[in-house]
Legacy VTK file of the C-alpha trace (Angstrom):
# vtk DataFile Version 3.0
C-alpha trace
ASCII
DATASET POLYDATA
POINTS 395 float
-17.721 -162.362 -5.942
-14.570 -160.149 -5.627
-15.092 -156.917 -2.799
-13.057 -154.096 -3.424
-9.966 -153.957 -0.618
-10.100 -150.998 2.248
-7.553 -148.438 1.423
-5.549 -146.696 4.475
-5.939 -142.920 4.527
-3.467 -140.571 7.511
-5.449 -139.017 9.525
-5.452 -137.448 13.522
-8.386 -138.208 15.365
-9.139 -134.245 17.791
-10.785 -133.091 20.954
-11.468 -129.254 20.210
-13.221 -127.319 22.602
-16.238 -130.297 23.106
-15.937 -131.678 20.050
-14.216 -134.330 18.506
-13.319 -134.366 14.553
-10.911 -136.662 12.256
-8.936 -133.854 11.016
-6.623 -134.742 7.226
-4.223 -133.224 5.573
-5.662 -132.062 1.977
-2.637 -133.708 0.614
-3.265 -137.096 1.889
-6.683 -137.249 0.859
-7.710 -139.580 -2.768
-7.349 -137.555 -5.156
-10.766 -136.955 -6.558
-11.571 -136.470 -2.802
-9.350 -133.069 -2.840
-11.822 -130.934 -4.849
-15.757 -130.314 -3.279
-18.123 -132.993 -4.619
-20.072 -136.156 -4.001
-16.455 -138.140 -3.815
-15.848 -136.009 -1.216
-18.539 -135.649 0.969
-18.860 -139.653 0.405
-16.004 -140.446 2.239
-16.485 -138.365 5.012
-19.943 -140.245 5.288
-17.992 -143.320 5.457
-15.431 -142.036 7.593
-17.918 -141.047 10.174
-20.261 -143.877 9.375
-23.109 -142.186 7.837
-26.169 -142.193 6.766
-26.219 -144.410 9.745
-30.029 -145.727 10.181
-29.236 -147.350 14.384
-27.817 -143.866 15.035
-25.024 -145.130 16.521
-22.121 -144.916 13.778
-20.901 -148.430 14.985
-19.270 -149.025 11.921
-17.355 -145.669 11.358
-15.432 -142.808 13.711
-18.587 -140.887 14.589
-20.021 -140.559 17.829
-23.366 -140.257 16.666
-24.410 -137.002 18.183
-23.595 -133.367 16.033
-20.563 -132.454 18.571
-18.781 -135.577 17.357
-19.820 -136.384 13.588
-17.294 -134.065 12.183
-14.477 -133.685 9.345
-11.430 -130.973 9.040
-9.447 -130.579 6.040
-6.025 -128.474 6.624
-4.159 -126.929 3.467
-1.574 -124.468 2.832
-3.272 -121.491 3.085
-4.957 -119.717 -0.393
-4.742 -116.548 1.391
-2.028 -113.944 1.827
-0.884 -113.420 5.487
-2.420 -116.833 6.821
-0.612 -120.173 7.348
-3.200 -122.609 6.276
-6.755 -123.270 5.143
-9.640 -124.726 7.678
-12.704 -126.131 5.614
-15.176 -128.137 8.052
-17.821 -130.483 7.460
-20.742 -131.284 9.678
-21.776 -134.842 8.740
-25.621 -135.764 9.537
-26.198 -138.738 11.331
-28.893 -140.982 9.790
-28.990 -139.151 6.330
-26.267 -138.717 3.286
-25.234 -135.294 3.972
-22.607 -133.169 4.463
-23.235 -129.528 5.210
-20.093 -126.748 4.310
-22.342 -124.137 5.377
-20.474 -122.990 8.660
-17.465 -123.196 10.637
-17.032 -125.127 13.852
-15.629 -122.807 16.610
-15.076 -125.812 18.667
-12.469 -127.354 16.461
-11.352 -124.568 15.447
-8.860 -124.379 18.915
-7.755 -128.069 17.427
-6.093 -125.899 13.361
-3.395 -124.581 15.193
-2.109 -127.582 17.275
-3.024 -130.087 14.447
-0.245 -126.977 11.742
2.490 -126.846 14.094
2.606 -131.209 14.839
2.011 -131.588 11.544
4.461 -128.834 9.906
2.568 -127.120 8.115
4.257 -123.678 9.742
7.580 -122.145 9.295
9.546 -124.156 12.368
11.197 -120.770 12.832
7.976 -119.468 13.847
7.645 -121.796 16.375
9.317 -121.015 19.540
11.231 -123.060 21.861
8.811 -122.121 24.973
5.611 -119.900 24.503
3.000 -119.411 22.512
3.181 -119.820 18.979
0.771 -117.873 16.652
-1.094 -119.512 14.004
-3.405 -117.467 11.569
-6.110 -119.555 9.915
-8.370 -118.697 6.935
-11.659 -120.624 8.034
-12.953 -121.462 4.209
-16.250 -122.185 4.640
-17.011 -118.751 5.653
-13.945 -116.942 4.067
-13.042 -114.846 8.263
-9.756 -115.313 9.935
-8.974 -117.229 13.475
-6.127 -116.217 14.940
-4.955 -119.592 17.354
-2.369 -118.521 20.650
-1.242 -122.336 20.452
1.018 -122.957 24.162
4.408 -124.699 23.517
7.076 -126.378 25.465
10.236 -127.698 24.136
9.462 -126.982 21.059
6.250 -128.940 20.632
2.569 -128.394 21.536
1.778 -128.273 25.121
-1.272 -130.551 25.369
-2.090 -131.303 29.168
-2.717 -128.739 31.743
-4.456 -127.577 34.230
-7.463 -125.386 32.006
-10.902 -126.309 32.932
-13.369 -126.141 30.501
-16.989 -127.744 31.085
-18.547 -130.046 28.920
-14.995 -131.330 28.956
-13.948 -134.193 31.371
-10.219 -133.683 32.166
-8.667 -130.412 32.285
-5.743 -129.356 29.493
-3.601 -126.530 28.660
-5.270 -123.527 27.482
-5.977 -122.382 24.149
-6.842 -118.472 23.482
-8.768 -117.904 19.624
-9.636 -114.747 18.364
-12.374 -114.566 15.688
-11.097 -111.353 13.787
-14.364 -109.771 12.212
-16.572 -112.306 12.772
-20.055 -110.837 11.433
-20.926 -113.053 8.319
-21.648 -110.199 5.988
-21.294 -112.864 2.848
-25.017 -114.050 3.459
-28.265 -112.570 4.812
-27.486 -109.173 2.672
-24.263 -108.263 3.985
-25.173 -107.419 7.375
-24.788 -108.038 10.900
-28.202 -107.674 11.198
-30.428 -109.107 8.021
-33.368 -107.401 8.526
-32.145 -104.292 9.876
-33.633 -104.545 13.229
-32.218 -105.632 17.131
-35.501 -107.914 17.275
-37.929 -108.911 15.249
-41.334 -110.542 15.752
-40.763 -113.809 13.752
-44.195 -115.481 12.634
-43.904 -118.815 12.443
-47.516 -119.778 10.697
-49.593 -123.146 13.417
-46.572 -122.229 15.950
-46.885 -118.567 16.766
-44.822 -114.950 16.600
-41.696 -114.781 18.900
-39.657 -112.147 19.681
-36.075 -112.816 17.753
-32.960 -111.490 17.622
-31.283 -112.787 14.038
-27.765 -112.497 13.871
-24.794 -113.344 11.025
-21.636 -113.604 14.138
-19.393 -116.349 14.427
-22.556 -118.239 12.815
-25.986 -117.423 11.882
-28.045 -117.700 15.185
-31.846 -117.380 16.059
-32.145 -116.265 19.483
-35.105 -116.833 21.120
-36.927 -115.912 24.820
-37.057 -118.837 26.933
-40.095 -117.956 28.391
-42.010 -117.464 25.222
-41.134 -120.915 24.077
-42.400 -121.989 27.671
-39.078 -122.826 29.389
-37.158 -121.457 31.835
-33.650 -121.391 30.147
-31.955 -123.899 32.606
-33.314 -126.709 30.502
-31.144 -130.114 30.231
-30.832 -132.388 27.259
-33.192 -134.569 27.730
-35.771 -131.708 28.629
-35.605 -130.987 24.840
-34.508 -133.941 23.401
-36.891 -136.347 24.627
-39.821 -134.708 23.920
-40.484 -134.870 19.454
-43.134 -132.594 19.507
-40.532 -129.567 20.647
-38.081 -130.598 18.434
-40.472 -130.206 15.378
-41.336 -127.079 17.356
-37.859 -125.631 16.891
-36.925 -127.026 13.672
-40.060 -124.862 12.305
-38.936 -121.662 14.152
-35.368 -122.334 12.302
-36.870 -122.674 8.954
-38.898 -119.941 9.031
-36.433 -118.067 10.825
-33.936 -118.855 7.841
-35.688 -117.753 5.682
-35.989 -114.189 7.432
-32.477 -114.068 7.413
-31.878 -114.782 3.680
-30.295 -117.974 3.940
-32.775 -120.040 2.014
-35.379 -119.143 0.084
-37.991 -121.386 1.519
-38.611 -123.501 4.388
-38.235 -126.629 2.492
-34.635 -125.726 1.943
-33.774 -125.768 5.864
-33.514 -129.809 5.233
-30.076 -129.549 3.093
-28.971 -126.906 5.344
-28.775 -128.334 8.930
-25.698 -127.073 10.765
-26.911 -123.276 9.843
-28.840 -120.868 11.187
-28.496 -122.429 14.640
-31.694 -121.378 17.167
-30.913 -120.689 20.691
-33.251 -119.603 23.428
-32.004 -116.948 26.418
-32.722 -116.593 29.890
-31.835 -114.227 32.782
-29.486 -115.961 35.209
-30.983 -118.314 37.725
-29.553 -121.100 39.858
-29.492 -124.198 38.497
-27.509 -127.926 38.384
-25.351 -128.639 35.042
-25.104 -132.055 33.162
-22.538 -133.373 35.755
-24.340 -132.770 38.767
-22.291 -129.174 39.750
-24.523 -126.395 41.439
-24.401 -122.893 39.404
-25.630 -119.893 41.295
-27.050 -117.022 39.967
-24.566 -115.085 41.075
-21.822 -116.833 38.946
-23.326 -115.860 35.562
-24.564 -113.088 33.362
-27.409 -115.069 31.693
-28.043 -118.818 30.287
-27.952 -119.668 27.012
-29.619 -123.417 25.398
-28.808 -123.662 21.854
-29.526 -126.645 19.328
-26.899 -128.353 16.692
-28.264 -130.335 13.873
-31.747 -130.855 15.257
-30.685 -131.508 18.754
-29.867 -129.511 21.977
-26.326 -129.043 22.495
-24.423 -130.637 25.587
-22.663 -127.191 26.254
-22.045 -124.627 23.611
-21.147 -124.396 20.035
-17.917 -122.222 19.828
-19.230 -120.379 16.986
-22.773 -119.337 18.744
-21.131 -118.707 21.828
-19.196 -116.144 19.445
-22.633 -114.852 18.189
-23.971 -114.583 21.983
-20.432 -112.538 23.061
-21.339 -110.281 19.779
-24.752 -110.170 20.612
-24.488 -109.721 24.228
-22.417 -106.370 23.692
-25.096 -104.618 21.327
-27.428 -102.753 23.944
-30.984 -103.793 23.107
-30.596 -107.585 21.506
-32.553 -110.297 23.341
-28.883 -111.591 24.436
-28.586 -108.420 25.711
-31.431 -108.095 27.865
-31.106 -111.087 29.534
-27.803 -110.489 30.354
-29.272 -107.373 32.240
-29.040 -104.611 29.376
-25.955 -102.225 28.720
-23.120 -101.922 27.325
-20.616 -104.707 27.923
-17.374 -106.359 26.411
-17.805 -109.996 27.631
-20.264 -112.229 29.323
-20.492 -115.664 31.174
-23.868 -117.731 30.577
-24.559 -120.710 31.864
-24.782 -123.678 29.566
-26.120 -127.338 29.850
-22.496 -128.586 31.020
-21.687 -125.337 32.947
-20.360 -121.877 32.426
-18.274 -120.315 29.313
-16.921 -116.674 29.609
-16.818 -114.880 25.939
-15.623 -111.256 24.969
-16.855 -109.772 21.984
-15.679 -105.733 20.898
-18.762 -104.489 18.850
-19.280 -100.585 17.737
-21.835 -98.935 15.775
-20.425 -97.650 12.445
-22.645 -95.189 9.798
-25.834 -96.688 11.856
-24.618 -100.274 11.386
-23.270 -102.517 14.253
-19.673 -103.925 13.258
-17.845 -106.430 15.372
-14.135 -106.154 15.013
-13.024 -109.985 17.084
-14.413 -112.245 19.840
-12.216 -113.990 22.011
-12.561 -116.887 23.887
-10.450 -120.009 25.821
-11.012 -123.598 24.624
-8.394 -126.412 24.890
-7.953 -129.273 22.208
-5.782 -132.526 22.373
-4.713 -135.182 20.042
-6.983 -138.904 20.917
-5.374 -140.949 18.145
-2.995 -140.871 14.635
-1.904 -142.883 12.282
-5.149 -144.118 9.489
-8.307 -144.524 9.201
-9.701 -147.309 6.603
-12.697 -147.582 4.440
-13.624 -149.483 1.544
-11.812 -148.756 -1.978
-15.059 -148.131 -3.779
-17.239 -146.507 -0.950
-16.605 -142.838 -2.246
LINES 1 396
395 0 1 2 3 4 5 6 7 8 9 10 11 12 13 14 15 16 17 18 19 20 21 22 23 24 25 26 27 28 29 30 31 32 33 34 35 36 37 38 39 40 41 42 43 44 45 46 47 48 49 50 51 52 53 54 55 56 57 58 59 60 61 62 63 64 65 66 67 68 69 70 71 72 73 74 75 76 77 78 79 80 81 82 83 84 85 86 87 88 89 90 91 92 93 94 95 96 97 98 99 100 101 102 103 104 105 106 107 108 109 110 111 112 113 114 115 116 117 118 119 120 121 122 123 124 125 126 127 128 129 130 131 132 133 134 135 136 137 138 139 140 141 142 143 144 145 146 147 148 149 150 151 152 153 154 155 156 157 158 159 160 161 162 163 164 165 166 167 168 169 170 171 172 173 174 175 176 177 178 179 180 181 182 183 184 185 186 187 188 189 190 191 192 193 194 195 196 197 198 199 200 201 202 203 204 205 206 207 208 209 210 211 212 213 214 215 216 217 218 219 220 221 222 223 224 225 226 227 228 229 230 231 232 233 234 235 236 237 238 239 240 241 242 243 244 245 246 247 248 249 250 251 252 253 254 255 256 257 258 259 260 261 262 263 264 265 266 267 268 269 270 271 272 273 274 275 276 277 278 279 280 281 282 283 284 285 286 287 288 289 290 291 292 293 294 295 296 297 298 299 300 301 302 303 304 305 306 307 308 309 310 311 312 313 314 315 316 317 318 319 320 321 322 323 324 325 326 327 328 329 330 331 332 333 334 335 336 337 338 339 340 341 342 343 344 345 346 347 348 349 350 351 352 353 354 355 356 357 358 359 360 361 362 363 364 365 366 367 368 369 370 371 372 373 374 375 376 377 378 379 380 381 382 383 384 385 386 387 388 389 390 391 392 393 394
């Protein structure tokens, strides 16, 4: 029997933010792997090492949890006035799937280091020391990041002395801007689907909560803590351990979904995992991170717990934490309120890992709330280049 040989594909293995991704080049990608389609998506499975039944993606670059089971593609940019193209995909664990549905706003602070190392700016816009400016057209969602990338000597500064938690070792700092971030391409063009701050979102054998549905950074279901029966300073394995609140949540995301016309029934929220995400909010109250650190009251607006792909997150999503900053500055949201009401430009919640401080600049326009950029500070380094290998005839 003859087995088809593994071919070598270039590659750069990323820390963004608190994820980790194996970011290409569209250009060094098979061929029939550089349009959208099942050759595509199957060799980001087998990349990763998915549909993985163990759940540990032994046999691929996956870490087997959402914040590391991820692809970037990086192209010359489609779009007048940006340097290159960002499309993301989300690769599920122990299934074949690959959702395109959203953007990931943790990798997105590892575009702008992975265009300048790799060329794919004018050098001349790079400068010798300081911060070189790299505007990226995020596909999957068709909005612009603008990345303030440091530089020394002419080349990425990596290392640093940035803190971020949820993030081991500190690095230089990273500053993104998410210019117009409300996703008006879904949920009928608005900030707000339905119209309204909150909504009472019936969710038929689990009950009618209080939500706040929002289309920023990513589509995001935010919930009260207290009505789920939780206090908002919840841990992983608070919510991970326990099935029946999983189900729980994955039930207030369908249903909420559907609300926000993403899908057009619950039985749909299955092929579209990485979107809407559901988060629950608290108002601030002490409480002990991941890592054992002590977080006082005093040091944050609100918490925030938010779930990825079926699972709570080990900090924060980069794209929700963009829909909590956008959310948090609309007087009257549920974000708001826990936050302590008013009017406010940026907040700091508390997350599983620690704290994270985003800005968001919202107005009301013609009785509609616009958001015109969120900003926020991640960090991103480079773990490994050269290939990764899979099998000839695996995609």
């Amino acid at each position: 029997m003859t087995h088809a040989p593994q071919i070598r594909i270039p590659a750069t293995y990323m820390r963004g933010g608190t994820s980790k991704g194996v970011f290409f080049r569209m250009d060094d990608l098979p061929e029939r792997a550089r349009v959208p389609g099942p050759a595509r998506d199957a060799l980001l499975m087998r990349v990763i090492g998915s549909p993985d039944p163990y759940g540990k993606h032994t046999d691929g670059m996956g870490g087997a949890t959402s914040s590391t089971s991820k692809c970037v593609i990086i192209s010359k940019s489609s779009v007048p006035d940006h340097d290159v193209d960002y499309l993301y995909g989300q690769v599920a664990i122990d299934t074949a799937f690959v959702d395109w549905s959203g953007n990931c706003g943790n990798l997105s602070s590892a575009v702008g280091p992975f265009v300048i190392a790799n060329g794919l700016i004018d050098p001349a816009r790079v400068p010798r020391d300081g911060h070189c400016t790299v505007r990226i057209w995020q596909a999957n969602i068709g909005k612009t990041i603008v990345a303030h990338v440091p530089v020394v000597d002419g080349e990425v500064q990596e290392t640093g002395d940035f803190e971020l938690d949820g993030v081991t070792f500190p690095a230089a700092e990273i500053q993104l801007e998410f210019l117009d971030p409300s996703d008006d391409g879904e949920g009928g063009g608005a900030m707000f689907p339905t119209g309204h701050l909150v909504d009472d979102l019936d969710v038929p054998g689990v009950g009618t909560f209080k939500a706040t549905l929002i289309n920023a950074g990513i589509p995001t279901i935010f919930l009260n803590a207290s009505d789920l029966g939780y206090t908002g300073t919840e841990l992983q394995p608070a919510i991970n351990d326990d099935p029946n609140a999983l189900a729980k949540l994955e039930r207030i995301r369908a249903h909420g979904a559907v609300r926000m016309g993403l899908i057009d029934h619950i039985d749909q929220a299955a092929t579209r995992q990485h979107t809407p995400k559901v988060a629950f909010v608290a108002p601030a109250q002490d409480y002990t991170a991941s890592s054992g650190k002590r977080i006082a009251a005093r040091d944050i607006d609100l918490h925030v717990r938010a779930l990825s792909m079926g699972k709570l997150h080990h900090a924060m999503m980069g794209t929700a934490a963009v829909a909590i900053g956008t959310a948090a500055s609309i007087p009257g949201t549920l974000v708001n309120l826990a936050a302590g009401g008013g009017e406010r430009e940026a907040v700091r919640f508390g997350h599983p890992s620690g704290t994270l401080r985003v800005g968001a600049q919202a107005r009301l326009v013609d009785g509609q709330w616009t958001v015109t950029k969120a900003i926020m500070s991640r960090s991103a380094r480079v773990l490994m280049e050269g290939a990764v290998r899979v099998p000839a005839d695996s995609f």
